[in-house]
N, CA, C and O of each residue as an XYZ file, in Angstrom:
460
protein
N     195.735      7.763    -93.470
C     195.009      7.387    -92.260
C     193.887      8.395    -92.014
O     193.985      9.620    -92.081
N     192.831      7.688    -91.726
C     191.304      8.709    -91.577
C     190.501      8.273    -90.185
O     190.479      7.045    -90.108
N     190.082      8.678    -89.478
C     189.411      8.916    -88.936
C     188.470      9.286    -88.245
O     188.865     10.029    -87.346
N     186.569      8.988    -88.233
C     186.227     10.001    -88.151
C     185.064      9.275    -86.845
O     184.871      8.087    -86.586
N     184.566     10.281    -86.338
C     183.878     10.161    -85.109
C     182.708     10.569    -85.669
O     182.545     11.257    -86.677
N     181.849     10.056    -84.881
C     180.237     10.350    -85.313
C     179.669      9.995    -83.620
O     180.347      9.589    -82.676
N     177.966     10.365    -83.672
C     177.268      9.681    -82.790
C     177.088     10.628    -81.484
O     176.319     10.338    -80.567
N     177.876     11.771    -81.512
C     177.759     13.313    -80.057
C     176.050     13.513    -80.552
O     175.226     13.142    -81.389
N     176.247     14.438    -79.284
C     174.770     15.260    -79.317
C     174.536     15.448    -77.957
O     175.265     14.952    -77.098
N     173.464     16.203    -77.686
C     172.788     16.520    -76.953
C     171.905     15.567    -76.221
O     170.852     15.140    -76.693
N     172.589     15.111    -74.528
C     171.681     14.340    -73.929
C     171.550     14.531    -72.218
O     172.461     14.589    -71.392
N     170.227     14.599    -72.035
C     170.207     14.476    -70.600
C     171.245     13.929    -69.376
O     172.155     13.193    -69.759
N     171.192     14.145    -68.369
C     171.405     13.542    -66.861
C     171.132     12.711    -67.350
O     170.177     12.675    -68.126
N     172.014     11.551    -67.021
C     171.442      9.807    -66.950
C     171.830      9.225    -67.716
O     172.196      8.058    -67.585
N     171.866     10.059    -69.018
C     171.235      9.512    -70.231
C     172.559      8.310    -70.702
O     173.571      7.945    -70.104
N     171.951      7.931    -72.098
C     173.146      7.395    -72.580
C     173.633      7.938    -74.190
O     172.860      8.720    -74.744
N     174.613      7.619    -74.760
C     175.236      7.419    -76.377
C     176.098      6.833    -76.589
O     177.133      6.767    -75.927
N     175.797      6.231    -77.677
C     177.370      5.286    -78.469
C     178.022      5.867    -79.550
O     177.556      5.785    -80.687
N     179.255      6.558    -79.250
C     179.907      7.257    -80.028
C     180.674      5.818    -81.371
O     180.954      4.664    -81.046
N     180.778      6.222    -82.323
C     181.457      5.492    -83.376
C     182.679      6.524    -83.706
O     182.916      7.726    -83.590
N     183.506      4.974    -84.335
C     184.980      6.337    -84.845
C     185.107      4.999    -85.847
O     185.182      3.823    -85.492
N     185.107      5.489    -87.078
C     185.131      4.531    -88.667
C     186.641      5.138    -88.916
O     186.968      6.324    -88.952
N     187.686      3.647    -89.120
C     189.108      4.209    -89.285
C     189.232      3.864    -91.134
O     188.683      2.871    -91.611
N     189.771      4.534    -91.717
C     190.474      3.864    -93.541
C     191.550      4.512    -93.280
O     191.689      5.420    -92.461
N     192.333      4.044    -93.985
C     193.838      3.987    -94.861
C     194.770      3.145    -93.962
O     195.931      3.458    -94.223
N     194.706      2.174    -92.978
C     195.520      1.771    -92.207
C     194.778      0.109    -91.696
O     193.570      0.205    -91.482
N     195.261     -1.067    -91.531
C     194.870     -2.056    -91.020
C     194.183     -1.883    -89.655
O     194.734     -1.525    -88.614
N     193.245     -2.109    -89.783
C     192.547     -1.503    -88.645
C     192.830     -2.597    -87.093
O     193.122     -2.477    -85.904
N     192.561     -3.473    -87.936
C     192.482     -4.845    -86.998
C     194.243     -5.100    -86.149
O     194.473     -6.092    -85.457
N     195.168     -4.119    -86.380
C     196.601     -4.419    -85.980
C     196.678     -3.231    -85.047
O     197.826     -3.026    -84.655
N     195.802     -2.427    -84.605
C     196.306     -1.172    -83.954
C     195.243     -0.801    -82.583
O     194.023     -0.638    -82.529
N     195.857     -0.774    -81.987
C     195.394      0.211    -80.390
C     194.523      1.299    -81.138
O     194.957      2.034    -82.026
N     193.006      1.295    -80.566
C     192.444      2.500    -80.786
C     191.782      3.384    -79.064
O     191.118      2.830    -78.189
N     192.254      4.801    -79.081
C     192.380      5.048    -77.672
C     190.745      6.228    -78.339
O     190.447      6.418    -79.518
N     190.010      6.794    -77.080
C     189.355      7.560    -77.009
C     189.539      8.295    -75.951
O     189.615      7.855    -74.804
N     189.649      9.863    -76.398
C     190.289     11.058    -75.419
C     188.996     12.039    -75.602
O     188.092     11.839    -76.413
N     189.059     12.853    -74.930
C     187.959     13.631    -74.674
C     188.331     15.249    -74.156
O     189.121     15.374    -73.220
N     187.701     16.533    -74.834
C     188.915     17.528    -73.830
C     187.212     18.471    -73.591
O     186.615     19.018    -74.519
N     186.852     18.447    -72.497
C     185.754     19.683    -71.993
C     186.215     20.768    -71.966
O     187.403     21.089    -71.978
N     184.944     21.655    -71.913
C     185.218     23.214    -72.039
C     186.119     23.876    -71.059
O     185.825     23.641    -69.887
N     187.143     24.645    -71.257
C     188.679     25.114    -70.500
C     189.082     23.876    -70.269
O     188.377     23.768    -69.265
N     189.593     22.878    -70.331
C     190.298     21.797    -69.729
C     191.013     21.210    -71.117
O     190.754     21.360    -72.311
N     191.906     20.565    -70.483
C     193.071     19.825    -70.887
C     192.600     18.767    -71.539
O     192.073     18.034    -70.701
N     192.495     18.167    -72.938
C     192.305     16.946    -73.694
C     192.766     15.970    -72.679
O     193.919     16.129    -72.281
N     192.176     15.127    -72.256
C     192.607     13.124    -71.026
C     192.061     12.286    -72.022
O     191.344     12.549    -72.987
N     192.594     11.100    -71.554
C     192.613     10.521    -71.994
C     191.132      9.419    -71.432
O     190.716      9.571    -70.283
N     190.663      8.678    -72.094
C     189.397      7.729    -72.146
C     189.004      7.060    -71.624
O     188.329      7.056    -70.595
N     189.518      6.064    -72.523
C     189.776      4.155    -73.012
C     190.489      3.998    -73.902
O     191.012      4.757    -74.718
N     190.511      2.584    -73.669
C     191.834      2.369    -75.089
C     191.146      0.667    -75.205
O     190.972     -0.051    -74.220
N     190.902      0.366    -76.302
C     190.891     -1.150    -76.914
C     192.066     -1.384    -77.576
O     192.393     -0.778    -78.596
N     192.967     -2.566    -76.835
C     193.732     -3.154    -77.786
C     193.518     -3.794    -79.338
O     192.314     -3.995    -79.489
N     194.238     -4.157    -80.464
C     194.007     -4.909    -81.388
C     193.565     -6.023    -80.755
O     193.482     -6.119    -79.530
N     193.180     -7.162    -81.802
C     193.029     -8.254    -81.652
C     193.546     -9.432    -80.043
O     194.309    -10.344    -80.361
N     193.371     -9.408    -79.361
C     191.689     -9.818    -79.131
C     190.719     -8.774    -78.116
O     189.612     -9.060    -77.659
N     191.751     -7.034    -77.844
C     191.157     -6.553    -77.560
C     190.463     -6.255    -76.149
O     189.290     -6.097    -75.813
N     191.391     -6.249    -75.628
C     191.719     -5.774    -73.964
C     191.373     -4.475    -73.659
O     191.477     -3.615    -74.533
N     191.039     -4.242    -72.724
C     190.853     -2.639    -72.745
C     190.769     -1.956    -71.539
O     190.238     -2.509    -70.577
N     191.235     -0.790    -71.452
C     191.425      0.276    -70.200
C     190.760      1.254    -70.340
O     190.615      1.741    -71.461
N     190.087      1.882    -69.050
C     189.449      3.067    -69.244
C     189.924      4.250    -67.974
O     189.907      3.792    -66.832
N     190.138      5.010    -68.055
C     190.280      6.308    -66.956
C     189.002      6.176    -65.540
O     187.806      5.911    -65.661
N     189.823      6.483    -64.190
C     189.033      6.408    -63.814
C     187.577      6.944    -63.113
O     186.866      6.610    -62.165
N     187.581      8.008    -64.193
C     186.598      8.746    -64.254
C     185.046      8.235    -64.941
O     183.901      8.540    -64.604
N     185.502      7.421    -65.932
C     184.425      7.047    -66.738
C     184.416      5.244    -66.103
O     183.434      4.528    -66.297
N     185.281      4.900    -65.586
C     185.189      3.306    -65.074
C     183.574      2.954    -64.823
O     182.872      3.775    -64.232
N     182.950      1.521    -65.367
C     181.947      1.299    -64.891
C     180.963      1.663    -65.922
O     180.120      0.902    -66.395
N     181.145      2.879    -66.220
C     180.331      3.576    -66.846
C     179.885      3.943    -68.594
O     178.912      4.394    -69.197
N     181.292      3.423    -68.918
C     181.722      3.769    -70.628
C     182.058      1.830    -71.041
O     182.134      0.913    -70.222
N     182.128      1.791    -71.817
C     182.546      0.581    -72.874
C     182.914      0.730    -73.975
O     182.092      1.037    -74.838
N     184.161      0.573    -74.263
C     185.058      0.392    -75.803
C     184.694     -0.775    -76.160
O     184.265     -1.835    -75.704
N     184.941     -0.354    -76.953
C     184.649     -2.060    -78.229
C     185.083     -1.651    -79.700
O     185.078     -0.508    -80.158
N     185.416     -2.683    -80.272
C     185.315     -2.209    -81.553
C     184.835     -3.817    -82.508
O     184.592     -4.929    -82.038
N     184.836     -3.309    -84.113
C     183.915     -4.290    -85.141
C     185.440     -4.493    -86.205
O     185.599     -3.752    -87.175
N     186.139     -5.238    -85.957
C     186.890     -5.112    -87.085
C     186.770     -5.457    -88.438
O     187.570     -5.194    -89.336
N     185.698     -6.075    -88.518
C     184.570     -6.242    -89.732
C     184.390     -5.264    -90.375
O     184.569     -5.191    -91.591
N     183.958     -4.247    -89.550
C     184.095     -2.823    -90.097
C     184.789     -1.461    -90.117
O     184.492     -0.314    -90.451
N     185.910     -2.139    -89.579
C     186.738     -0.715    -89.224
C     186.495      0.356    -88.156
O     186.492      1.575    -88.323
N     186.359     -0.104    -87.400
C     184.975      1.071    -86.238
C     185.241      0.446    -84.873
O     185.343     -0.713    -84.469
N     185.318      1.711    -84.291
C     185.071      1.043    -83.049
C     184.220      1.778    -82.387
O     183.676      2.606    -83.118
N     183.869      1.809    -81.238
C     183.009      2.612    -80.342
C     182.649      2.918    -78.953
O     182.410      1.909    -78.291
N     182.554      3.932    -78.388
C     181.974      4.141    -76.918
C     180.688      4.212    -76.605
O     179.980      5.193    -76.831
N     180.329      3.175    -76.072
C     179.324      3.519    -75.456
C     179.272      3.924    -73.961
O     179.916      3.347    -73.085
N     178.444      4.971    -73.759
C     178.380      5.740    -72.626
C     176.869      6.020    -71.703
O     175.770      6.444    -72.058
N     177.385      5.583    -70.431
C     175.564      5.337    -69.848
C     175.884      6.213    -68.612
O     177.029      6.140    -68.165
N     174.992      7.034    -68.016
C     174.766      7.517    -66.890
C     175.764      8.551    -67.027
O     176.680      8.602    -66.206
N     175.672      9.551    -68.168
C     176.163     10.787    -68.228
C     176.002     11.541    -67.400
O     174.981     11.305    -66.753
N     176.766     12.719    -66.962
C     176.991     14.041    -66.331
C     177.295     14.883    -66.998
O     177.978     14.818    -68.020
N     176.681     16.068    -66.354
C     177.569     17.093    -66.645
C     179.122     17.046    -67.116
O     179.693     17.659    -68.018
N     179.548     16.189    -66.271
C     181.283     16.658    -66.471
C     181.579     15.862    -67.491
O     182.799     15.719    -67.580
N     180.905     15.211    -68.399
C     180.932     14.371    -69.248
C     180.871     14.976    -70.681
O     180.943     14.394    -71.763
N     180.706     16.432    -70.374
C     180.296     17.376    -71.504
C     181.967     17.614    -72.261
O     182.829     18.256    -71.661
N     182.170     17.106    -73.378
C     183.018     17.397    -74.038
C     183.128     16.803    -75.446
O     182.406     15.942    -75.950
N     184.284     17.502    -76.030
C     184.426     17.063    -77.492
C     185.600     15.912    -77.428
O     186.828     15.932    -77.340
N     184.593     14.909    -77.515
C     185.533     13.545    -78.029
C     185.810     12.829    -79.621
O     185.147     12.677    -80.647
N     187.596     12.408    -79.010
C     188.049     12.289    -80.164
C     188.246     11.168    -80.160
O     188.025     10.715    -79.037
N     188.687     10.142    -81.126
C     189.399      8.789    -81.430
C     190.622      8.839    -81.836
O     190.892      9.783    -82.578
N     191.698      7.892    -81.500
C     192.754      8.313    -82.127
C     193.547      7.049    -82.259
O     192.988      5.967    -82.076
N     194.780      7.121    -82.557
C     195.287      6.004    -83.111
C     197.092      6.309    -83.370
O     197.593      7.278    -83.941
N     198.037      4.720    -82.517
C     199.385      5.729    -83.323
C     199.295      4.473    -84.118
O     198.959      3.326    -83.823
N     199.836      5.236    -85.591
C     200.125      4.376    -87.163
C     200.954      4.507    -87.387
O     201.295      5.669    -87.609
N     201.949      3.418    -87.510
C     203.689      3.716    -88.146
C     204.052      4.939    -87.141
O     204.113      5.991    -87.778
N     204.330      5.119    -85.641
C     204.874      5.820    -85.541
C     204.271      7.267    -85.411
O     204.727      8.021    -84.552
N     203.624      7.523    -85.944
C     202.542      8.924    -85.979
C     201.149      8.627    -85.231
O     200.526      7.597    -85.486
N     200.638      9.672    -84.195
C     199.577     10.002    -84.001
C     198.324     10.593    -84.159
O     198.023     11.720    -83.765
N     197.315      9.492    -84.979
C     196.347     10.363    -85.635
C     194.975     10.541    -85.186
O     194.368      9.647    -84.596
N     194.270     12.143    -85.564
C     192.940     12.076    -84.773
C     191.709     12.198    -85.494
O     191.756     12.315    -86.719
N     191.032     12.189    -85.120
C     189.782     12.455    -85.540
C     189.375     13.919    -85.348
O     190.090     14.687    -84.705
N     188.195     14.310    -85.925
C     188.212     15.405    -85.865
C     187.287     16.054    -84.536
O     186.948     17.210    -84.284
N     187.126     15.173    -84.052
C     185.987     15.507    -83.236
C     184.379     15.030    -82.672
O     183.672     14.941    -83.675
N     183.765     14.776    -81.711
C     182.066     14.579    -82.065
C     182.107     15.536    -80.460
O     182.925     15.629    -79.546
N     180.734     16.140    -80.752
C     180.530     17.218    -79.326
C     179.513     16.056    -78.720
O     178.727     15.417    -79.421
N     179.673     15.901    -77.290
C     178.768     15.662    -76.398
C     178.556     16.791    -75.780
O     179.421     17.661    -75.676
N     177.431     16.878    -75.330
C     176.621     17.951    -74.501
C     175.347     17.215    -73.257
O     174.130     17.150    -73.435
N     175.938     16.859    -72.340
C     175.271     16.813    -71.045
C     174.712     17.648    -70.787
O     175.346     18.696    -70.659
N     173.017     17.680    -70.532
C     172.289     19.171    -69.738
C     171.145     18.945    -70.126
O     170.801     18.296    -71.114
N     170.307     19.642    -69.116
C     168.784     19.306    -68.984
C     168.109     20.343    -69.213
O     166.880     20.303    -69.163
């Protein structure tokens, strides 16, 4: 099982990004993919979460309104998109996934909110 996040960086107040997380070694299309996030001193929370097929989804209500999960099972990927960043929005987000029983992550993408 692989996982990897792409798509952080450096963006203004306001701004927006669509984070990607490309999954291999596991059916992609059969599994809950959640996105967690942990800012500087703070505790890894939790996201959103897209269900499998047909793909329901919850988000924290911090980012409500504001973020959108989705994913492409065409391609193994899913993604956040994120509009009207903050500051407090500044963190290293992960993708993750439980497979058979095990919880797996990604390694990471940095967002950086700041002007």
């Amino acid at each position: 099982v692989q996982l990897v996040e792409s798509g952080g960086g450096l963006v203004q107040p306001g701004g927006s990004l669509r984070l990607s997380c490309e999954a291999s070694g596991f059916t992609f299309s059969d599994y809950a993919i959640n996105w967690f996030r942990q800012g500087p001193g703070k505790e890894r929370e939790w996201v959103a979460t897209i269900s499998s097929v047909p793909g329901s989804t919850a988000y924290a209500d911090a980012v409500k309104g504001r973020f959108t999960i989705s994913r492409d099972n065409a391609k193994n990927t899913a993604y956040l998109q994120m509009r009207g960043l903050s500051r407090e929005d500044t963190a290293v987000y992960y993708c993750g996934a439980r497979v058979r029983r095990n919880d797996w992550w990604g390694q990471g993408t940095q967002v950086t909110v700041s002007s």
